[in-house]
C-alpha positions in Angstrom: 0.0 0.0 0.0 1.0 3.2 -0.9 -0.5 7.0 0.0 -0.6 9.3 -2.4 -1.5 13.3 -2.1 -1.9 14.9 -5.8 -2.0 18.8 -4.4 -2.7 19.7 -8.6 -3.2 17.3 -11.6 -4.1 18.3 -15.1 -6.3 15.6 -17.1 -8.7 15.1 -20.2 -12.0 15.7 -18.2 -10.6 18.9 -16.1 -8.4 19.8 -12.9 -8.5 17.9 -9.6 -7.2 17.5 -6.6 -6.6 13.6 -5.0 -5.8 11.9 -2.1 -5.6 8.0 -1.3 -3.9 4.9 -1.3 -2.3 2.2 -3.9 -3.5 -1.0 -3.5 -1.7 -3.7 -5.6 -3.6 -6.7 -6.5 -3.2 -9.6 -8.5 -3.5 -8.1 -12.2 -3.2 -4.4 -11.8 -3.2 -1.2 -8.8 -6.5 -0.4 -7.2 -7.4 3.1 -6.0 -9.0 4.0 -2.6 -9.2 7.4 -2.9 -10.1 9.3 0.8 -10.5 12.9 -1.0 -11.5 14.0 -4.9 -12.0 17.8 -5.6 -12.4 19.6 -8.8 -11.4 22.8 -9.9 -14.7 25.1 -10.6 -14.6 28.1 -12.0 -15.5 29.1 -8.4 -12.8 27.1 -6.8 -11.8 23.3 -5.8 -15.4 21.5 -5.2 -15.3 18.7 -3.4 -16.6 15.5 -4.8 -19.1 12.8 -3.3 -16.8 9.7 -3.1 -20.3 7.4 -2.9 -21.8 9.2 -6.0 -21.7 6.8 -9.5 -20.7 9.8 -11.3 -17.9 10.6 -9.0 -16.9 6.9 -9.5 -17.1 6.8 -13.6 -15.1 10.6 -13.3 -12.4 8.6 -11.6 -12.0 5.7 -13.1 -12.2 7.6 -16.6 -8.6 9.3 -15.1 -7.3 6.7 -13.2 -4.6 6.0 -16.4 -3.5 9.9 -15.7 -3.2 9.4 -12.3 -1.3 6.2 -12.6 1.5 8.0 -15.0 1.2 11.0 -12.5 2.3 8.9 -9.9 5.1 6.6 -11.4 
């Protein structure tokens, strides 16, 4: 297991902020992330970690993250 904090990260669907762990398993990482915002045009908004869309949002990044990280 590994933490990660992402204070800024650039990707296809916008700006977030991210905070979690690396969890390896058998066949690839997974992601527990314990903090997702997104950069508004009224600041960082912070995202419902429980929501589908939040879920979907994330896993459509989770490549850009991945590269961020390594």
């Amino acid at each position: 297991m590994k933490e990660f904090k992402v204070s800024r990260i650039n990707t296809r669907l916008g700006i977030f902020r991210l905070s979690g762990k690396l969890l390896p398993s058998s066949q690839n990482v997974k992601i527990e992330y314990s903090s997702a915002e997104f950069m508004s045009t009224d600041g960082w908004c912070e995202l419902d970690l429980e929501s589908e869309n939040t879920q979907t949002i994330l896993s459509r990044i989770q490549s850009e993250l991945l590269e961020h990280l390594s």
